[in-house]
C-alpha positions in Angstrom: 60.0 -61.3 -19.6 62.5 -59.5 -21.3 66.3 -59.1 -20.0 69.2 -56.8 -21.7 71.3 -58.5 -24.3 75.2 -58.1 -23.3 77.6 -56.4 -25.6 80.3 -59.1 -26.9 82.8 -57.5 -24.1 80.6 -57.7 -21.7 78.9 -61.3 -23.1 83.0 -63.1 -22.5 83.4 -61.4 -19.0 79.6 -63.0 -17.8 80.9 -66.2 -18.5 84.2 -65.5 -17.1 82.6 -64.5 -14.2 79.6 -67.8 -14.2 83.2 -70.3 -14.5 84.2 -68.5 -11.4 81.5 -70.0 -9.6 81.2 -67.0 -7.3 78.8 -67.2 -4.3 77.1 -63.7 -5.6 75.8 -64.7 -9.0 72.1 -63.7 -9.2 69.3 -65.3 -11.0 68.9 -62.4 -13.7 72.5 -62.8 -14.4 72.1 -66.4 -15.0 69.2 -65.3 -17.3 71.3 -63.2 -19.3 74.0 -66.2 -19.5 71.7 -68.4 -21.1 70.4 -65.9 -23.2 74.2 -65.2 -24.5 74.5 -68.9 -25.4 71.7 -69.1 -26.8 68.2 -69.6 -24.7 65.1 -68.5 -24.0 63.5 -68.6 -20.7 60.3 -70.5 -20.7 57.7 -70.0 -18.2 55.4 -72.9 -17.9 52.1 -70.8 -16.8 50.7 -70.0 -13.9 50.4 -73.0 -12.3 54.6 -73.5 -13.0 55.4 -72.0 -9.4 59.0 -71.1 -9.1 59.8 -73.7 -11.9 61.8 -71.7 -15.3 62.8 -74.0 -17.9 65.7 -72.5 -20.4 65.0 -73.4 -24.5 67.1 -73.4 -27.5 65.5 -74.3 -30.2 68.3 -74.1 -32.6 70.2 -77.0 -30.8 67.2 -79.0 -28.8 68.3 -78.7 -25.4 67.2 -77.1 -22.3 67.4 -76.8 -18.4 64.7 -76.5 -16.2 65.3 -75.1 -12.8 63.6 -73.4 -10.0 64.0 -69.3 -9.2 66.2 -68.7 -6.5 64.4 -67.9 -3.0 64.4 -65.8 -0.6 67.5 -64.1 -1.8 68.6 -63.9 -5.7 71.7 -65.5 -5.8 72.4 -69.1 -7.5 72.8 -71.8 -5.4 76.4 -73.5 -5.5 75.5 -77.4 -6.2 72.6 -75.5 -8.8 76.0 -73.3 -10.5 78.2 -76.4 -10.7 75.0 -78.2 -12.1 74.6 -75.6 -15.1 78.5 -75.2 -15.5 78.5 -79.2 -16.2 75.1 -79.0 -18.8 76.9 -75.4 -20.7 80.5 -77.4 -20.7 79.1 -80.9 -21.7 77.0 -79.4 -24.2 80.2 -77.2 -25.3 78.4 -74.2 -24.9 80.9 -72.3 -22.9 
């Protein structure tokens, strides 16, 4: 699964936008968050469900979560979760 790369412009308004925690933010922009700080999404197979774990190598961390359903958009408690793993891990 392969998602566009943001421009650096674009790359500092997506996380402007994520530390807004607005009730809009969809799943493939979250993708393309992680991916500008550094991760790859990681699908665990077929038998993985909705279940997506984010890697980075580099640094030895990632997040495991589950794909939003039935709509797109992030979960609040599931954005302030991933704004406390970027910030903690002074990602973002």
């Amino acid at each position: 699964m392969h998602f566009k790369l943001y421009q650096m412009g674009t790359k500092e308004k997506l996380i402007e936008r994520f530390k807004r925690q607005p009730k809009d933010f969809t799943f493939d922009e979250l993708i393309c968050l992680f991916q500008v700080v550094g991760f790859e999404l990681s699908q665990k197979g077929k038998t993985s469900g909705s279940r997506i774990e984010f890697v980075n190598q580099e640094k030895g961390l990632s997040y495991g979560t589950h794909k939003p359903h039935p709509d797109n958009s992030i979960k609040s408690y599931v954005m302030k979760q991933i704004l406390e793993f970027l910030t903690s891990n002074q990602l973002i």
